[in-house]
BALOBA-1460 file (C-alpha; in Angstrom, 3 decimals):
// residues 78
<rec num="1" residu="x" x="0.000" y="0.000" z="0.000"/>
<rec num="2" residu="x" x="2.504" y="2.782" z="-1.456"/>
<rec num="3" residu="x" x="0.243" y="5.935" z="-2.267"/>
<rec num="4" residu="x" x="0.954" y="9.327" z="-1.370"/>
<rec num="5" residu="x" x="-2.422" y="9.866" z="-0.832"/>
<rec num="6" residu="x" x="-4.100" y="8.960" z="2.667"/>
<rec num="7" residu="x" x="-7.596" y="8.921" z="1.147"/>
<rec num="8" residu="x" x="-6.527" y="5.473" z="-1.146"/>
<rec num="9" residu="x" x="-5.543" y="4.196" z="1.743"/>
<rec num="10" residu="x" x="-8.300" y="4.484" z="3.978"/>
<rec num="11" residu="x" x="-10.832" y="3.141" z="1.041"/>
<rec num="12" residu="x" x="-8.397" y="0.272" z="1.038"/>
<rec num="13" residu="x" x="-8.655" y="-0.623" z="5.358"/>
<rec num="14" residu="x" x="-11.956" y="0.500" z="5.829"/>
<rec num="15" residu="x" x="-13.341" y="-2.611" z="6.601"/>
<rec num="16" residu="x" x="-10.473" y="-3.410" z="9.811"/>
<rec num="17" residu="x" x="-11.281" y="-1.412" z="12.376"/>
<rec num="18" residu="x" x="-8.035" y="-2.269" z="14.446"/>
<rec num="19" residu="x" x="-5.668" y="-1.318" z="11.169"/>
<rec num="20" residu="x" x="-8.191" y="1.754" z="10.193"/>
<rec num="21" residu="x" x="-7.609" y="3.287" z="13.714"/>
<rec num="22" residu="x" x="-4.008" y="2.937" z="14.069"/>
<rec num="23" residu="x" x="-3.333" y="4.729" z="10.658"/>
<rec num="24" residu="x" x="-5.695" y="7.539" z="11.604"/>
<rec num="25" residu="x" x="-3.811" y="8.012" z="14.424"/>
<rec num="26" residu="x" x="-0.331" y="7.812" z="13.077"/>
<rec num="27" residu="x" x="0.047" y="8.358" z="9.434"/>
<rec num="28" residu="x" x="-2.747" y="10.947" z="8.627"/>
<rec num="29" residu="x" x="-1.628" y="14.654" z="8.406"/>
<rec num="30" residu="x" x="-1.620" y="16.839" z="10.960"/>
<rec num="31" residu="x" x="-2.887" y="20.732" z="11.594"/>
<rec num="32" residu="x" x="-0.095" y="22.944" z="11.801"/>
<rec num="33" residu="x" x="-0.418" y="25.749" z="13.859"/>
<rec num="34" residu="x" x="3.125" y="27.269" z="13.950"/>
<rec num="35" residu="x" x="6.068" y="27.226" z="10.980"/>
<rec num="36" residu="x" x="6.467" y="27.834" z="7.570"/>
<rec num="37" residu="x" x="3.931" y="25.365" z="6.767"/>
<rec num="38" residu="x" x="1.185" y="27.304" z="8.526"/>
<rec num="39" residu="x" x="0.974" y="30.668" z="5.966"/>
<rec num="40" residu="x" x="-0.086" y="30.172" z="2.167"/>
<rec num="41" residu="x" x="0.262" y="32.241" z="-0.522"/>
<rec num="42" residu="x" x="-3.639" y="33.127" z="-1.290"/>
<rec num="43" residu="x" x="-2.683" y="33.369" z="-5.024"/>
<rec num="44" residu="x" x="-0.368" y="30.494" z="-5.565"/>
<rec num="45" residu="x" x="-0.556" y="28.720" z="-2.478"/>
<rec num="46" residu="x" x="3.397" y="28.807" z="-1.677"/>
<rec num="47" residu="x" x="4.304" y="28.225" z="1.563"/>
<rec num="48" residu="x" x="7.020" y="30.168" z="3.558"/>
<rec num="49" residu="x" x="9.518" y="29.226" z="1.051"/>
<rec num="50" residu="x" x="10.874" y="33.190" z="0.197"/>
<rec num="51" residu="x" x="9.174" y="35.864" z="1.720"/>
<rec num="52" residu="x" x="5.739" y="35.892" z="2.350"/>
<rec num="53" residu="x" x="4.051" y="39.321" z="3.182"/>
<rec num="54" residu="x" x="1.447" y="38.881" z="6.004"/>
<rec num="55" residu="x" x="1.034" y="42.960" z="6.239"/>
<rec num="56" residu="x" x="-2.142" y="44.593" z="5.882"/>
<rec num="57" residu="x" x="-4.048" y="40.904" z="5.973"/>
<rec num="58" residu="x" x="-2.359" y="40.575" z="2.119"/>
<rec num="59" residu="x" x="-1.059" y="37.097" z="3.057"/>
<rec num="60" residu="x" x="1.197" y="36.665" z="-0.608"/>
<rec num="61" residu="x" x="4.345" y="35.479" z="-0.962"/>
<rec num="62" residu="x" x="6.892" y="38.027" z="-2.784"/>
<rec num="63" residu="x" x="6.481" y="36.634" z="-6.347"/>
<rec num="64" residu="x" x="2.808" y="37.936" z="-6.435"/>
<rec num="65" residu="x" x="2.999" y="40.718" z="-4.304"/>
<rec num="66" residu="x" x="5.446" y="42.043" z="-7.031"/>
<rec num="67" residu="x" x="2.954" y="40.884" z="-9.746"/>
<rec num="68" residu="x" x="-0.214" y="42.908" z="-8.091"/>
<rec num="69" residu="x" x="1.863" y="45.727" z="-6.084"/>
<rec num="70" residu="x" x="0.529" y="48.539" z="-8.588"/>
<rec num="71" residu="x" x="-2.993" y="47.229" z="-8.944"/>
<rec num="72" residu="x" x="-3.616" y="47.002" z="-5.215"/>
<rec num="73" residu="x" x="-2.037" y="50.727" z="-4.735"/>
<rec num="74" residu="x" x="1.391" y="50.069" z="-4.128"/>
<rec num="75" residu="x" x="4.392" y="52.283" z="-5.377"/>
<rec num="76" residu="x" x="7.839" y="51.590" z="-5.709"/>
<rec num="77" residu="x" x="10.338" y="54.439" z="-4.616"/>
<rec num="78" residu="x" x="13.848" y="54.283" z="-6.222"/>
């Protein structure tokens, strides 16, 4: 049972109870609720990998902010 999925695998055990609860409780993924892992990009989805810009609730990592900076009203000084 190789799958990278947990869904697959979980169609696959439903029917043993004893095997269905162990893998729930060890092999499903967890909530994070601190690290890179926690903030997305809410364009592309990215995930703390670069800089991602949390001010102002925008929540974008620095590839789109620079792609949208002038239509949400940012400038760039020189």
């Amino acid at each position: 049972m190789t799958t990278s999925h947990p869904d697959k695998i979980l169609n696959q055990i439903r029917e043993k109870p004893a095997k269905y609860k162990k893998f729930l409780k060890y092999n499903l993924p967890k909530k994070r609720t601190n690290g890179r892992g926690v903030h997305k990009c809410t364009r592309c989805g990215r995930t703390g990998n670069g800089g991602n810009i949390q001010s102002y609730g925008l929540n974008l990592c620095r590839c789109c902010f620079r792609d949208i900076a002038s239509h949400i009203g940012f400038k760039k000084y020189s």
